[in-house]
C-alpha positions in Angstrom: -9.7 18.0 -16.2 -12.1 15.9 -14.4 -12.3 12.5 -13.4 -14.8 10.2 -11.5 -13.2 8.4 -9.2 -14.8 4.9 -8.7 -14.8 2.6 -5.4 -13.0 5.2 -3.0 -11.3 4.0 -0.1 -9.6 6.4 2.3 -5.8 4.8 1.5 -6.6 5.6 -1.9 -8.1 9.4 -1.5 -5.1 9.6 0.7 -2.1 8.6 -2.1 -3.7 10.6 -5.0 -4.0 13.7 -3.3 -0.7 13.5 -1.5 0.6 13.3 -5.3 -2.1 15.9 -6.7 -1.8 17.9 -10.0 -3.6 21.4 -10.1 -4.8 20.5 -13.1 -6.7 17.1 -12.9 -9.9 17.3 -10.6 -10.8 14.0 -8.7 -14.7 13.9 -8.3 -14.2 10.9 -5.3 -17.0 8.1 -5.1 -17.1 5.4 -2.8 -19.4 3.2 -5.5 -18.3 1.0 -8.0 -18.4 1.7 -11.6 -21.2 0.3 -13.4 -24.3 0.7 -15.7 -26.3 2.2 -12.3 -23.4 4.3 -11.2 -21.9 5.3 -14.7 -24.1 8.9 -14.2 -22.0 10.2 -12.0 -19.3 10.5 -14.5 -21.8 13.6 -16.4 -19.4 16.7 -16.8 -16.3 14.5 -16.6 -13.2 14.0 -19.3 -12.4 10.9 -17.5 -13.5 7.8 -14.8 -10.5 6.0 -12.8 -11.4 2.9 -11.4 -9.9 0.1 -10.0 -10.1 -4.0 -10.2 -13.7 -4.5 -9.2 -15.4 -1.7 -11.5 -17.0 -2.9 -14.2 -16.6 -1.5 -17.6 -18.4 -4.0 -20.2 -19.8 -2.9 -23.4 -22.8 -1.1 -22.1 -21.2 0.4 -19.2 -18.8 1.9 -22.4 -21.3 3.0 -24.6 -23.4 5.0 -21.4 -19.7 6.7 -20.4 -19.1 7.4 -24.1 -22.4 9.4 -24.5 -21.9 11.4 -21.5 -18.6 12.7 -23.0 -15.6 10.7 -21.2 -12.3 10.2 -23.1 -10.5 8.0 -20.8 -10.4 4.8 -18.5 -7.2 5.2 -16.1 -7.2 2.4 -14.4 -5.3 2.6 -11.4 -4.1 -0.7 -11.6 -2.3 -3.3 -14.4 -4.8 -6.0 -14.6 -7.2 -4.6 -17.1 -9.8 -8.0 -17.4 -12.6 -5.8 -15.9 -12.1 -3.6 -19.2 -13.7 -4.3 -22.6 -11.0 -2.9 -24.1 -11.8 -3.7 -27.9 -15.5 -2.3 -27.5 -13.3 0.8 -25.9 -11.5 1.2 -29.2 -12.5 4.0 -31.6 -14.3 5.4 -28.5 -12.7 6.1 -24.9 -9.0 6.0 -24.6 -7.4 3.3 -22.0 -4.7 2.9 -20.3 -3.7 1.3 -16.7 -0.1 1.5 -14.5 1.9 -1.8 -15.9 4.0 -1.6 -12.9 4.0 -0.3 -9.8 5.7 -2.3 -6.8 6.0 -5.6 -7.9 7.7 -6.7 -4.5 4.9 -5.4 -2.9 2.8 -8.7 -4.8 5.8 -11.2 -4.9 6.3 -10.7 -1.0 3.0 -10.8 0.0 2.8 -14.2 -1.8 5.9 -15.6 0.1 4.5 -13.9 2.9 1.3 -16.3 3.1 3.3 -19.4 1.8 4.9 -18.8 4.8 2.1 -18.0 7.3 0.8 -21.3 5.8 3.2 -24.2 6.0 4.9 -22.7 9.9 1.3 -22.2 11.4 1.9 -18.6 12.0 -1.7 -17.5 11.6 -2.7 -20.7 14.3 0.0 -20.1 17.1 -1.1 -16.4 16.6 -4.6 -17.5 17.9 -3.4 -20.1 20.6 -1.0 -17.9 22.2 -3.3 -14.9 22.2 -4.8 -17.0 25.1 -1.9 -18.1 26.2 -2.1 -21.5 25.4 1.7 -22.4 24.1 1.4 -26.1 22.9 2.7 -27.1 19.9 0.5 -29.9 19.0 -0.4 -29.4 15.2 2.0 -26.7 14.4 4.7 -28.8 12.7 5.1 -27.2 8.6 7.7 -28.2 6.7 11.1 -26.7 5.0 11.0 -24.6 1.6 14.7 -25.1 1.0 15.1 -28.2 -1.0 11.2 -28.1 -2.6 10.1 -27.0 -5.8 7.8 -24.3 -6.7 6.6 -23.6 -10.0 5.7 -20.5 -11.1 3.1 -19.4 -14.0 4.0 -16.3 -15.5 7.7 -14.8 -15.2 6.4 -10.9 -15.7 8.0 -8.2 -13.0 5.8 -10.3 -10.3 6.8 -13.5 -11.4 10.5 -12.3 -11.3 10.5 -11.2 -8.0 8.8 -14.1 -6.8 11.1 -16.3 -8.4 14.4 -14.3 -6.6 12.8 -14.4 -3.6 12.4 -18.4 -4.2 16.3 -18.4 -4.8 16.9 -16.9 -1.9 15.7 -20.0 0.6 17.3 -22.4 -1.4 14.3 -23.7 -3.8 13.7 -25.6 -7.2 11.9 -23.1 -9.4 10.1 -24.4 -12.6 8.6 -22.0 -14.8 6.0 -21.3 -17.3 5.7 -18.3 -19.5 4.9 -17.9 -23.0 7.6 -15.4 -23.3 11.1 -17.0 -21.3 12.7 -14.5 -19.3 16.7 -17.0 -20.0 18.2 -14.3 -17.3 16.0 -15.7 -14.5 17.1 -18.2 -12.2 14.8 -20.9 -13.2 13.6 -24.1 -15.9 11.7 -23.0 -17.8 8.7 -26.5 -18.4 5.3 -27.0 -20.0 2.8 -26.7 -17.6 2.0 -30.4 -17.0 5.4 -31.2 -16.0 4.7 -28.0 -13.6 1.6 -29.7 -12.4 3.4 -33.0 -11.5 6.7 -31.8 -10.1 5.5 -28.9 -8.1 5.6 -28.8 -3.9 4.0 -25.4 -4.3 2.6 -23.4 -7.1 2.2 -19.6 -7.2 0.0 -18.0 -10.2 1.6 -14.6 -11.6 -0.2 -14.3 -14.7 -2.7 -12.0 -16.1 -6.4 -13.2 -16.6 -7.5 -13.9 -19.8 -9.1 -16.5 -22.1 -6.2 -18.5 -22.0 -5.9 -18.4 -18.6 -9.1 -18.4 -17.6 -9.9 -21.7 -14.7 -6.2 -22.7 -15.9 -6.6 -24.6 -12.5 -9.4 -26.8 -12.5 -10.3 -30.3 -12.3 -7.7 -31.9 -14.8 -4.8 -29.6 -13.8 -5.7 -30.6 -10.2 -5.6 -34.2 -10.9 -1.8 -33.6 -12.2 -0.6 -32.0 -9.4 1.4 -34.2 -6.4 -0.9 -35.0 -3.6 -0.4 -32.4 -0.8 0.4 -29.2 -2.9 0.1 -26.0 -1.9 -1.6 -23.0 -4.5 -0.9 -19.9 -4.3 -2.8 -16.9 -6.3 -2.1 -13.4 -6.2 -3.0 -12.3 -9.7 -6.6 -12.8 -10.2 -9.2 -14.8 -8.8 -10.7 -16.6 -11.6 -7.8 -18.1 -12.8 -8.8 -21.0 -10.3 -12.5 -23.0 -10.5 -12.9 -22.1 -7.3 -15.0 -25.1 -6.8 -12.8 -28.0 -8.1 -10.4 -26.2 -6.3 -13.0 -26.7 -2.9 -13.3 -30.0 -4.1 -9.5 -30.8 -4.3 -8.7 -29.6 -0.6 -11.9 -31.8 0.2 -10.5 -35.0 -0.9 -6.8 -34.2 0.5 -5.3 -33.7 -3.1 -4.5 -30.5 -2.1 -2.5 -29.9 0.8 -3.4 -26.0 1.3 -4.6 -22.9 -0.4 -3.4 -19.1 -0.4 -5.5 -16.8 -1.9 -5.4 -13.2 -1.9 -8.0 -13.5 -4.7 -11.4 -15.2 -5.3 -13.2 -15.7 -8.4 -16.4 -13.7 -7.1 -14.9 -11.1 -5.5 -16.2 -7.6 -6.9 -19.0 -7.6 -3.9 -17.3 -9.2 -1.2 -13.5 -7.8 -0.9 -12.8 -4.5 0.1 -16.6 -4.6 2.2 -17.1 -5.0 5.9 -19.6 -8.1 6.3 -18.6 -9.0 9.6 -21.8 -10.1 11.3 -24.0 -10.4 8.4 -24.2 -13.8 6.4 -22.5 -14.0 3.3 -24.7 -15.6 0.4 -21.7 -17.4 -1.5 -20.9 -20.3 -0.2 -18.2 -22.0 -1.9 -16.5 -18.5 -0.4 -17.8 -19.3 2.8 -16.7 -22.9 3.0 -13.3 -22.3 1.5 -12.7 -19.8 4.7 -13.9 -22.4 7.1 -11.3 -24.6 5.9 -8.0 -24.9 8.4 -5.7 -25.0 5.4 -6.9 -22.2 3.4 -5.8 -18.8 4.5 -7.8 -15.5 2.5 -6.8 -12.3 2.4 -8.9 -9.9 0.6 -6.7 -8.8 -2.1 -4.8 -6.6 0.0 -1.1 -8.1 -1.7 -0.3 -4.6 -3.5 -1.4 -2.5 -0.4 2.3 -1.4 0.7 3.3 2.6 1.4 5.4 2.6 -2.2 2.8 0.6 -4.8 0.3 3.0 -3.5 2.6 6.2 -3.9 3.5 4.3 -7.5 0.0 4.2 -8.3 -1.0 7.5 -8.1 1.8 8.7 -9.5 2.0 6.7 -12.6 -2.0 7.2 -13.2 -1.7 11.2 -12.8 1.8 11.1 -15.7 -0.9 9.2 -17.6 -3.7 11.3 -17.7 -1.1 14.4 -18.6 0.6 12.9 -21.0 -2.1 11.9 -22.3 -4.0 15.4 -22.6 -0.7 17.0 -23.7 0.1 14.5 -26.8 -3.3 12.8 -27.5 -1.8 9.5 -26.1 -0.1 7.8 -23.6 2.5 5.4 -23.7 0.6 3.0 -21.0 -2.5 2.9 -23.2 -4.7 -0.5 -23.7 -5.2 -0.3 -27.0 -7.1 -3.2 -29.5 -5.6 -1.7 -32.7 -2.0 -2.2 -31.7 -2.3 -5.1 -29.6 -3.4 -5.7 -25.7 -0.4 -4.3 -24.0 1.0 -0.9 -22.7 3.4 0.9 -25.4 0.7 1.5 -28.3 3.3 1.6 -31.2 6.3 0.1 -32.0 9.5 0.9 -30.0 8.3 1.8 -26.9 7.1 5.3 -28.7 3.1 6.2 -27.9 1.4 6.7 -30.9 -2.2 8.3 -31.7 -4.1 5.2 -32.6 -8.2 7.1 -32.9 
């Protein structure tokens, strides 16, 4: 079995074939999947790809016609995936979990970084300048974060919460009543919320979910936090919020015009997008370049998870981690947890 695998980078070359099967060939590419690069897949069962690789209708149809069966995307989020155009045609299916601490902490850990300075006394004493002028943050025990989308992320973000003493308020369309946390509607969310951390897949429902009106709902001085994907914030209401104070500080992992900026060395060029550019320049927005999931286990998970997907698949003509539009938009294609041939 063959596969093309799409936007390379060493860590992940290095956690697939530290997990290889002797049966799946990886055909390793360091472009992105798209309509130019779709080709490369000739004389392949399969393409894996990750968050930034397009997959749209036409990019579907081109893979289709050369003969792939399968998307494995090597990932959960699955936005980047026409996945009804898919059905009838290619097969999909993505790793639902794979080190959900690996997210959660990451988001605490720039919460953190944040609201104690870490990132700016980093810089000072690095020249050994030891004032603390402008360093003073402020306690998370006692303050209330609201969480949207209680998921396995969600979850652990939420117990981590609990751990330094905080309110959490939640918002899921599906309650998870074993959690430590009230479940609200969003706008009480919005107005009640110290901090707010986004755990939610991207979707049309949650597509810009923060913008302008959510914005104006939120107490003066909050801090956002997104780890899930980047287009769930306007990313220029929210540049306009931090602007006018209304938000206190931003911590993004993820930005809504990402696909040819993150991952990419552009140190010493000029970057074209400027609401990017601006929100960087800001001294209360801190951007990391989705690099939340990149921990030693989610990578081993992974690559683990996508290799028992592509077998099982081959083996039974389906997988139980399969994106499929007949059934529904989630893993399990079936009922009961049981994979079932679909097309």
């Amino acid at each position: 079995m063959r596969f093309a695998f799409y936007d390379t980078k060493p860590y992940d070359r290095e956690s697939f074939e530290a997990v290889k099967d002797a049966g799946i060939e990886f055909r390793f590419y360091e472009d992105k999947l798209s309509l130019n690069t779709a080709e490369l897949a000739r004389g392949c069962e399969g393409v894996c790809i990750f968050v930034n690789d397009t997959a749209d209708a036409a990019v579907i149809d081109k893979l289709y016609d050369l003969g792939v069966k399968v998307i494995a995307l090597r990932c959960a989020g699955y936005n980047n995936v026409d996945v009804r155009h898919a059905f009838g045609k290619i097969h999909v299916f993505h790793v639902p979990a794979y080190s959900p601490h690996a997210i959660a902490e990451h988001a605490m850990a720039l919460l953190l970084t944040s609201i104690r300075r870490v990132h700016k006394a980093y810089i000072r004493t690095r020249d050994y300048n030891f004032t603390l002028n402008g360093l003073t943050g402020f306690d998370l025990y006692g303050k209330t974060v609201g969480v949207i989308g209680t998921g396995r992320i969600g979850k652990a973000f939420i117990n981590i919460c609990n751990g330094f003493g905080m309110r959490v308020l939640a918002y899921d369309k599906f309650p998870d009543n074993s959690l430590n946390a009230e479940y609200t509607s969003l706008d009480t969310l919005f107005k009640e919320s110290d901090i707010i951390s986004l755990h939610c897949p991207l979707n049309k429902e949650t597509y810009h979910m923060i913008g302008a009106d959510a914005i104006k709902e939120m107490k003066k001085g909050v801090v956002i936090i997104n780890t899930s994907r980047g287009a769930l914030i306007d990313a220029d209401e929210l540049l306009e919020g931090i602007k006018s104070r209304k938000i206190g500080a931003a911590c993004l992992d993820v930005y809504e015009e990402e696909a040819d900026i993150f991952f990419e060395d552009f140190s010493g060029h000029i970057i074209d997008d400027d609401t990017i550019a601006r929100l960087i320049s800001m001294p209360n927005v801190i951007v990391t370049s989705h690099q939340a999931f990149l921990t030693n286990e989610a990578l081993a998970g992974i690559a683990k998870t996508t290799i028992e997907n592509i077998k099982e698949f081959f083996a039974e003509g389906c997988c139980k981690n399969e994106l499929c539009y007949h059934c529904g938009k989630t893993a399990d294609c079936g009922s009961g947890g049981k994979p079932k041939k679909c097309f």
